[in-house]
C-alpha beads as a LAMMPS data file, in Angstrom:
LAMMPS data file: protein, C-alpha beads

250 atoms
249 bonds

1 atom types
1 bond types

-500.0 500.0 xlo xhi
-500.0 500.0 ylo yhi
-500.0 500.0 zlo zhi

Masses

1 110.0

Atoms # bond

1 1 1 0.000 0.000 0.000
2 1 1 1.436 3.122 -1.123
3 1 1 0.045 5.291 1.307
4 1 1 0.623 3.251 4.479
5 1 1 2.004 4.840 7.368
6 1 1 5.863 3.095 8.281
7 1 1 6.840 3.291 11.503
8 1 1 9.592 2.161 13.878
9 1 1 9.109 1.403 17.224
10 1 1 12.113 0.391 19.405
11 1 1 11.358 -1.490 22.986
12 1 1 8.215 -2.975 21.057
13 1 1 8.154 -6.588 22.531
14 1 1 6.381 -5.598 25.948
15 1 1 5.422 -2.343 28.100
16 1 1 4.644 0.775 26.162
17 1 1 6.461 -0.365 23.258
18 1 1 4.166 -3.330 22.447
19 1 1 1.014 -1.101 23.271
20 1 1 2.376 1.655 20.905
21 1 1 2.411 -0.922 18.152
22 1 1 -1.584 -2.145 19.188
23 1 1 -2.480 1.894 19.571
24 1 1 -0.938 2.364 15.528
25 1 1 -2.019 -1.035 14.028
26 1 1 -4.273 -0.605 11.219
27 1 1 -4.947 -1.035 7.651
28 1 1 -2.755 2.021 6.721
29 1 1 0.406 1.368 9.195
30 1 1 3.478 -0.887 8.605
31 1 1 5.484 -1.570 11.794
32 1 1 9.023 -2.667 12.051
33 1 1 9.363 -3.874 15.483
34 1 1 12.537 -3.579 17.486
35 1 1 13.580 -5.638 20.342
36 1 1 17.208 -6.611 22.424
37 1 1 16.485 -9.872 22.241
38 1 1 12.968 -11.108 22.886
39 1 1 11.505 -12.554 19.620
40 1 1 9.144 -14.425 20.896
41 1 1 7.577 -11.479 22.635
42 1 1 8.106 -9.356 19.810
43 1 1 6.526 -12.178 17.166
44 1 1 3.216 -11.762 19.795
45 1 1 2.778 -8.072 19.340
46 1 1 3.291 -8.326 15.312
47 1 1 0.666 -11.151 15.044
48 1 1 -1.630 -8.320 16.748
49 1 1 -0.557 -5.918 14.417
50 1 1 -1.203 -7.929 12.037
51 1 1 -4.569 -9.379 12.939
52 1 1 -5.626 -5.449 12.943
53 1 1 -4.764 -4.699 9.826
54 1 1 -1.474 -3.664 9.489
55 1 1 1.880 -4.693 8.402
56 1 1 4.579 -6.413 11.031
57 1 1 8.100 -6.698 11.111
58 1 1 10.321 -7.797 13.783
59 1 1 13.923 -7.033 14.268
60 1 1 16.559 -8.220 17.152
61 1 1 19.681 -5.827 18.143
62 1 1 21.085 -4.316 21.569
63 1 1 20.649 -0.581 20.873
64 1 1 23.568 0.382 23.421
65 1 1 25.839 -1.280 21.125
66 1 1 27.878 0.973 18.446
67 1 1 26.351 0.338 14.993
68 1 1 23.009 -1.358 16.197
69 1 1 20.762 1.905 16.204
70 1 1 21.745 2.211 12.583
71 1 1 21.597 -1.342 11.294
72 1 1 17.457 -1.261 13.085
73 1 1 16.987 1.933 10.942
74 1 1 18.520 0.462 7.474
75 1 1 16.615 -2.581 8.454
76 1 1 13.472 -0.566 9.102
77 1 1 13.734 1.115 5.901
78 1 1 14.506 -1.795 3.721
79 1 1 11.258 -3.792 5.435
80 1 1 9.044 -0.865 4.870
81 1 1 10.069 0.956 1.869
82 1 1 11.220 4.024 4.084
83 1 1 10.189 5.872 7.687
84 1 1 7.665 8.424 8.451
85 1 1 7.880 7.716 12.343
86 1 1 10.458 6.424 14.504
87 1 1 9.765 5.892 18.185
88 1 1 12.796 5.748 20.170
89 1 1 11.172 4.008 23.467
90 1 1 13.748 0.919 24.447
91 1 1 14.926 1.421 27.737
92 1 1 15.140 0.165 31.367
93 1 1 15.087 1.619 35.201
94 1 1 18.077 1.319 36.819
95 1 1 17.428 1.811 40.952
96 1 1 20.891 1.500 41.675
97 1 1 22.365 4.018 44.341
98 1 1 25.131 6.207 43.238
99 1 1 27.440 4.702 46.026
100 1 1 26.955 1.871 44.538
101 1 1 26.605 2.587 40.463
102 1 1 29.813 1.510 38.633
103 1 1 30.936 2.926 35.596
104 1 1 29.730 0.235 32.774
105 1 1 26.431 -0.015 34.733
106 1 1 26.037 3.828 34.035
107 1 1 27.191 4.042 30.804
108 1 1 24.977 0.953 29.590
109 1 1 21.768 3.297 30.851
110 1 1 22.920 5.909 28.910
111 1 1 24.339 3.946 26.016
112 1 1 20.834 2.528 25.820
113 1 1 18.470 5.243 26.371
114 1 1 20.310 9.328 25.029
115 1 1 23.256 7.571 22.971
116 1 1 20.723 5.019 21.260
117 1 1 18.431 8.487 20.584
118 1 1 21.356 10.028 18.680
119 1 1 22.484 7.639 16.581
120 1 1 19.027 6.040 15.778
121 1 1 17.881 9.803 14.959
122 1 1 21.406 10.200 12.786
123 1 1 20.880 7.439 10.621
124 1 1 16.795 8.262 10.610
125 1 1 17.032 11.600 9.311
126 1 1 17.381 10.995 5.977
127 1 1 14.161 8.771 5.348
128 1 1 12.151 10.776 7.662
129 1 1 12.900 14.035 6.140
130 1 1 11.905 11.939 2.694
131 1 1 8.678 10.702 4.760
132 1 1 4.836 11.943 4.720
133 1 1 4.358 13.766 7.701
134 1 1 7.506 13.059 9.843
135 1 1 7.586 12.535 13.489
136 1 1 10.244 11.093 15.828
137 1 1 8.686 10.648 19.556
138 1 1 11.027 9.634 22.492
139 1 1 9.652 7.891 25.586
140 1 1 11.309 9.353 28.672
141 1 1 10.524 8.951 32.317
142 1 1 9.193 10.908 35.570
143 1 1 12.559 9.850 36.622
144 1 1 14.109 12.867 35.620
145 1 1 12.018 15.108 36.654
146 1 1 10.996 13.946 40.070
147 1 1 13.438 13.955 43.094
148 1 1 11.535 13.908 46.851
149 1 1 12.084 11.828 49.666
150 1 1 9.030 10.104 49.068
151 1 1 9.411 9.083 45.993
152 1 1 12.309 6.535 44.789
153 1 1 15.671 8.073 42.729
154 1 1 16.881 6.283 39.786
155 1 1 20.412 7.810 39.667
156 1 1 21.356 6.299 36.221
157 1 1 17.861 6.342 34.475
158 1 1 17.405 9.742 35.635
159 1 1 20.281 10.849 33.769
160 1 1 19.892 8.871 30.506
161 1 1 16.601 10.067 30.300
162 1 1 17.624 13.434 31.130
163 1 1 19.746 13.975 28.179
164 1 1 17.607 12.101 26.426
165 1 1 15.032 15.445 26.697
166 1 1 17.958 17.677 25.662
167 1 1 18.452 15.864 22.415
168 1 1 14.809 15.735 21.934
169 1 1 14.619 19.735 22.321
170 1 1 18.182 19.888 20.106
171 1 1 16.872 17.689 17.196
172 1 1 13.559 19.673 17.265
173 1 1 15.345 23.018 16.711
174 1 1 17.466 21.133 13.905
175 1 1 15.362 19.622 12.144
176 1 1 11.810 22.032 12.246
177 1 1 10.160 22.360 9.751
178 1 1 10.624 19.365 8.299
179 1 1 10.241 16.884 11.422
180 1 1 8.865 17.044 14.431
181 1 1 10.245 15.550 17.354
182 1 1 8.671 14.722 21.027
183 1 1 9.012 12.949 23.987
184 1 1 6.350 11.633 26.012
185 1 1 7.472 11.400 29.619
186 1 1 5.384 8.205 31.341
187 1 1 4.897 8.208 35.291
188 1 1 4.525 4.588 37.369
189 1 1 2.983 2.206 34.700
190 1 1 1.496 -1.169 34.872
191 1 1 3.561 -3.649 33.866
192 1 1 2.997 -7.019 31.950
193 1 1 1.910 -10.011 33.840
194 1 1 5.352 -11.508 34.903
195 1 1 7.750 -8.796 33.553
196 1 1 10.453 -7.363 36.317
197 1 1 9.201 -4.275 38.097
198 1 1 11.419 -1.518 39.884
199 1 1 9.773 -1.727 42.966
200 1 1 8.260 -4.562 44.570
201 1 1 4.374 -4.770 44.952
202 1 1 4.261 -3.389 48.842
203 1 1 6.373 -0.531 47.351
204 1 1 4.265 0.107 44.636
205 1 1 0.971 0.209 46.958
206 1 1 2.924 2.936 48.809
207 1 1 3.655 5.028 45.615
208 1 1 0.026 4.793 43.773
209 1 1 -1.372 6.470 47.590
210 1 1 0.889 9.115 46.507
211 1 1 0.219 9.667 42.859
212 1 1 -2.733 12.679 42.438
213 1 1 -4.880 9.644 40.425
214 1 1 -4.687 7.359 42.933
215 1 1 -3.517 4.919 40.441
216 1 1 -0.951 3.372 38.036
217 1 1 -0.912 4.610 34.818
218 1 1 -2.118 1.918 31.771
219 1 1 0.559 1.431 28.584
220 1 1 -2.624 2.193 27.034
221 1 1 -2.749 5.588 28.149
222 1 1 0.776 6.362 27.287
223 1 1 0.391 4.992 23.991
224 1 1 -2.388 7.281 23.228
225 1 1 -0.138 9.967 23.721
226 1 1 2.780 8.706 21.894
227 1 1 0.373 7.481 18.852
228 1 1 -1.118 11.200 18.695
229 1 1 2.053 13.071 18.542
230 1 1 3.226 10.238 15.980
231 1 1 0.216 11.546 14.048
232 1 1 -0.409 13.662 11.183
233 1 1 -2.618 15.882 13.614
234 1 1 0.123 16.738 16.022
235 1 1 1.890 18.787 12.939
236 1 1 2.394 21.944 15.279
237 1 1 3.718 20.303 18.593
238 1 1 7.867 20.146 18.647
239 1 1 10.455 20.174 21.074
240 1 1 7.942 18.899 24.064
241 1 1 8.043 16.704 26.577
242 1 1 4.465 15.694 27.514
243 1 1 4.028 14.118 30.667
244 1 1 1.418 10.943 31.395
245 1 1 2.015 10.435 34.830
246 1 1 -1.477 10.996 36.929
247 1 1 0.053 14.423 37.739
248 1 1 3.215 12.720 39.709
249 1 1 4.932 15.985 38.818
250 1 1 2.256 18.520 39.094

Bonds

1 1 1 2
2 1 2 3
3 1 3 4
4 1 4 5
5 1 5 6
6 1 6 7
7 1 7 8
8 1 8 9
9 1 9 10
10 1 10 11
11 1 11 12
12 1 12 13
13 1 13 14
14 1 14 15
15 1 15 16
16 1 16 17
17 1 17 18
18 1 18 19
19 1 19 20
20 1 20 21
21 1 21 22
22 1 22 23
23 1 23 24
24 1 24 25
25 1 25 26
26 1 26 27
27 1 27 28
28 1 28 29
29 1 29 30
30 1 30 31
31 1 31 32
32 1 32 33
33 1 33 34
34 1 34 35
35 1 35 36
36 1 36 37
37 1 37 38
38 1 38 39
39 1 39 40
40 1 40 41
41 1 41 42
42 1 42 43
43 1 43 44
44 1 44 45
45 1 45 46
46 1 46 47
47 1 47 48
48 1 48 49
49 1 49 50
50 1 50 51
51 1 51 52
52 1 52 53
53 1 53 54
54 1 54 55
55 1 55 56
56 1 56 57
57 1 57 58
58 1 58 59
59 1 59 60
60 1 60 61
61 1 61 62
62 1 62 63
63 1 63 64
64 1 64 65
65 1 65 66
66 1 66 67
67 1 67 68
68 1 68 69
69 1 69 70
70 1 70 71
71 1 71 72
72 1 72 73
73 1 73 74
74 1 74 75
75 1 75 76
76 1 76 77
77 1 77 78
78 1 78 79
79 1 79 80
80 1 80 81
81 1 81 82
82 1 82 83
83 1 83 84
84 1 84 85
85 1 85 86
86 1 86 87
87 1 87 88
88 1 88 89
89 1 89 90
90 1 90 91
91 1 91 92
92 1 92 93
93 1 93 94
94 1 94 95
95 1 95 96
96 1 96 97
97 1 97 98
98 1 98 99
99 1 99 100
100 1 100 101
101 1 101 102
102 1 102 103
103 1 103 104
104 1 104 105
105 1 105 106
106 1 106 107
107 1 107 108
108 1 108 109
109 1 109 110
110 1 110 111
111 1 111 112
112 1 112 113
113 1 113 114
114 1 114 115
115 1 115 116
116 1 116 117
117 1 117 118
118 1 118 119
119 1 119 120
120 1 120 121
121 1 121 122
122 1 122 123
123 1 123 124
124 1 124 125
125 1 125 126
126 1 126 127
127 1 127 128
128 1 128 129
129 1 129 130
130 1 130 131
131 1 131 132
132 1 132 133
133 1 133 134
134 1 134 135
135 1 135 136
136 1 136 137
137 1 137 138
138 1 138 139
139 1 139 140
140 1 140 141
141 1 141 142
142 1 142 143
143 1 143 144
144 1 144 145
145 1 145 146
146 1 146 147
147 1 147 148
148 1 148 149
149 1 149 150
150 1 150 151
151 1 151 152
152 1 152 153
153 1 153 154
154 1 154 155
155 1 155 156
156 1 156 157
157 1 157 158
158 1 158 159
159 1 159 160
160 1 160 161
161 1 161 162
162 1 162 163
163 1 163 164
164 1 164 165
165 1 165 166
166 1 166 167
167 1 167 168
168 1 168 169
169 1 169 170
170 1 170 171
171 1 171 172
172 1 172 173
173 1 173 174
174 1 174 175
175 1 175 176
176 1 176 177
177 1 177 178
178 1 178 179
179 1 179 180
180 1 180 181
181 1 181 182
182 1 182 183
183 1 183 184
184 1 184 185
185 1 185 186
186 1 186 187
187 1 187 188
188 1 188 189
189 1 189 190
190 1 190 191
191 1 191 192
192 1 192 193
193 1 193 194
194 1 194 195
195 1 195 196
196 1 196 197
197 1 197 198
198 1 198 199
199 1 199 200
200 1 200 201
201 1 201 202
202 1 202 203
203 1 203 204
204 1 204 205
205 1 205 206
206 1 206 207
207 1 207 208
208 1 208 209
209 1 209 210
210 1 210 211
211 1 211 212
212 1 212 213
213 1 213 214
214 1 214 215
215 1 215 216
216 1 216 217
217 1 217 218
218 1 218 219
219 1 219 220
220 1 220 221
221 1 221 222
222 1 222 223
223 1 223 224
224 1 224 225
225 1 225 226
226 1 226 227
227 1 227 228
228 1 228 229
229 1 229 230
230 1 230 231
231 1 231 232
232 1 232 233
233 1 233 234
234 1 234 235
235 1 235 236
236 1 236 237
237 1 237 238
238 1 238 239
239 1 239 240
240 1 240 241
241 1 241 242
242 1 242 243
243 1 243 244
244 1 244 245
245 1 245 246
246 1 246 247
247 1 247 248
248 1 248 249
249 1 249 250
């Protein structure tokens, strides 16, 4: 279909990544979805995508690895036929204190989360600025925005996601008119049955009496937002940072 949609969606086998690719799927849309390493997960979510409609691709790489952001783009673009949206959501909390945060363990957060961002958005310019409508939407994190005593610090994540804002605010400068680029910034989210949390469920109990909505936040919801500014409509929003996060950082 000439007039699909083509979009790549990194982090797609579970979480908000998987429930970005349900929120897009459709008739018009062709997905190529990234993943580290869970195919099987990844296979799931494009047999949705596929049963709505749309068009499914899977592909397998470590992002924090030098040449892997580029080789999911050319592999994106070869699938599809070319890139009108790239969502740049792959990622990972790291609760680690700084006492105890080693070197490689901080670099890996930010080699997977800001340093993917540059050099998926690098090797993505070029198709998206030859897309229809071109939009490149980052998923960051309340992480970096919220630091109280009640709340847990994610010394790593916090920073990765941090400058992962900053390039989203560079790129949009850069590359308006022609593209814009976003980043939606989730608070505590449900996560799939059996996937690892960040904080245990007593923990969590303790944080959702503290969140304005009472309540976790569904990947749903967060897709919604992601899927919008990935949208034709959203032609006028750039360089934001929109925050789903039951007003954790009101």
């Amino acid at each position: 279909m000439a007039d699909r949609r083509r979009v790549l969606i990194t982090g797609a086998a579970s979480g908000i990544g998987a429930a970005c690719c349900r929120a897009m799927a459709g008739p018009g849309t062709a997905i190529a979805l990234h993943t580290r390493r869970n195919r099987e997960g990844a296979e799931r979510v494009a047999e949705q995508v596929r049963a709505a409609g749309g068009e499914a691709h899977v592909l397998l790489g470590d992002l924090a690895q030098a040449g892997e952001p580029e080789r999911a783009v050319t592999g994106a673009v070869a699938a599809l036929g070319g890139l009108d949206v790239l969502v740049s959501n792959a990622g990972f909390a790291d609760r680690t204190p700084m006492a105890s945060l080693t070197d490689a363990a901080f670099t890996y957060s930010v080699d997977s989360i800001a340093t993917a961002l540059l050099r998926l958005a690098r090797a993505a310019r070029a198709p998206l600025m030859a897309g229809r409508d071109p939009r490149l939407v980052a998923v960051s994190s309340f992480v970096a925005h919220v630091f109280r005593l009640e709340h847990p610090v994610f010394p790593a994540s916090a920073a990765a996601k941090a400058g992962l804002e900053a390039l989203v605010r560079a790129l949009a400068i850069e590359w308006a008119p022609a593209v814009t680029v976003n980043a939606v910034a989730p608070g505590f989210t449900q996560k799939d049955p059996g996937a690892h949390a960040a904080l245990d469920p007593a923990a969590f109990a303790e944080r959702v009496a503290r969140i304005p909505m009472r309540r976790l936040g569904a990947t749903a919801e967060v897709a919604a937002a992601i899927a919008f500014l990935a949208s034709p409509a959203a032609g006028y929003i750039t360089g934001q940072v929109l925050h789903v996060d039951g007003g954790i950082t009101a």
